[in-house]
Phi, psi and omega in degrees: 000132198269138196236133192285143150309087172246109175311127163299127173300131165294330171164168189294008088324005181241143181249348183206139168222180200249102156317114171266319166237142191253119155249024169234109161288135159338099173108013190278106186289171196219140183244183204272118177103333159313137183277162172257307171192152184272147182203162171216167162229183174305345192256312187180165184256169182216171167225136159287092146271157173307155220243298198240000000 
């Protein structure tokens, strides 16, 4: 089941960020705490893990 991403704002200044690495493929399974993927902004990079 495909579940939507919505990224936390970095801070009132920052306007974009960038996927840098995808660490899951389409159909890979995923727990609660995987990172999923890496991003950056103008400020720092981050990793997105799964919520559930």
């Amino acid at each position: 089941m495909a579940y939507p991403i919505i990224l936390p704002r970095q801070g009132q200044s920052v306007e974009s960020c960038i996927i840098t690495e995808w660490h899951k493929k389409v159909g890979d399974p995923v727990q609660a705490g995987d990172v999923l993927f890496s991003y950056e902004t103008d400020k720092a990079s981050f990793e997105e893990t799964a919520k559930e």
